[in-house]
C-alpha positions in Angstrom: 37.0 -11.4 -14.6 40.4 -11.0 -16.1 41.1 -10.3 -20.1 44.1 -10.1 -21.8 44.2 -6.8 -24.1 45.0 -8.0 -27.1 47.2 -4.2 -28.1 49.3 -4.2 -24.8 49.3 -7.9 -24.5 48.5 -7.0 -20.7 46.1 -8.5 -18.5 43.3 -6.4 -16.7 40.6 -6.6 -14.2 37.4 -6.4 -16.4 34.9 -3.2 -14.8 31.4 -2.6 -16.1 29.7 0.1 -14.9 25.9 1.4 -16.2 25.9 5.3 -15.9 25.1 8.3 -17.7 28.3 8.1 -19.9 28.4 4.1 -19.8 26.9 1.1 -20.7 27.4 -2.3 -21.8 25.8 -5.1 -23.7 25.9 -9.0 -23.5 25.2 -10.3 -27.0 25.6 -13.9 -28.2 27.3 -14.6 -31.4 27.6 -18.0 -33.1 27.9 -20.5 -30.1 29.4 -17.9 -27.7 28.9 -14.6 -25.7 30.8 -11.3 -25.9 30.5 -8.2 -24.0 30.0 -4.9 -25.6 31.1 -1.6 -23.7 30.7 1.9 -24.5 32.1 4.7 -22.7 32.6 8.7 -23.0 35.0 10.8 -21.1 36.9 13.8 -21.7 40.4 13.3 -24.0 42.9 15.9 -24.0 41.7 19.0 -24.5 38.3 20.1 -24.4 37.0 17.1 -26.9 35.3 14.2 -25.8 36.2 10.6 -26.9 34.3 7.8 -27.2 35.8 3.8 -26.1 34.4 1.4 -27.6 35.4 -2.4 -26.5 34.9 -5.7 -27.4 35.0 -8.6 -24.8 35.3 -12.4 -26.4 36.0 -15.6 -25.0 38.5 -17.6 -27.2 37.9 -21.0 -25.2 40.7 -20.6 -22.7 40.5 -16.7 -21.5 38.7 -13.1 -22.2 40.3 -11.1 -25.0 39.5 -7.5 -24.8 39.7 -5.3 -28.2 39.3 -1.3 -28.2 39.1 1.4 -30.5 38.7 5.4 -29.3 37.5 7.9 -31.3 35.9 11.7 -31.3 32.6 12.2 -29.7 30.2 12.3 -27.2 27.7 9.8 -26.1 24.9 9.6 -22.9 22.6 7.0 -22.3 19.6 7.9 -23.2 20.9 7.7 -26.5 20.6 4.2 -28.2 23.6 2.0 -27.6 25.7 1.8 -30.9 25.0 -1.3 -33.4 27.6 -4.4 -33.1 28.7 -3.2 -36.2 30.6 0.4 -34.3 32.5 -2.0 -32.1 36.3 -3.5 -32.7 
């Protein structure tokens, strides 16, 4: 699957991936489906950051929104509410 990043206006190959520092979520909203990802990784420095992104079908292609900030996340935490994502 291919999205088009709504910031860069670029278009990416859509990974997923279920490990200790990542997850994702299919939830459906209204009449459609978007895809909820959440990962962890170091930033510069010694912090960790946090990527939260939003995958939604507009009716003609994927649209990918994203938002980083601080922190640190693992997977046997609970997956952040809708609400945390862009």
């Amino acid at each position: 699957m291919v999205a088009l990043d709504v910031h860069t206006r670029r278009s990416e190959q859509v990974r997923l991936a279920k490990t200790l520092k990542q997850d994702w979520r299919l939830i459906t909203e209204g009449t459609g489906v978007t895809i909820l990802a959440l990962s962890c990784h170091p930033g510069n420095g010694s912090d960790f950051v946090l990527d939260y992104v939003r995958f939604s079908f507009d009716g003609s292609q994927w649209l990918k929104y994203s938002r980083q900030e601080l922190g640190m996340w693992e997977s046997d935490e609970p997956f952040p509410p809708r609400s945390a994502f862009p």
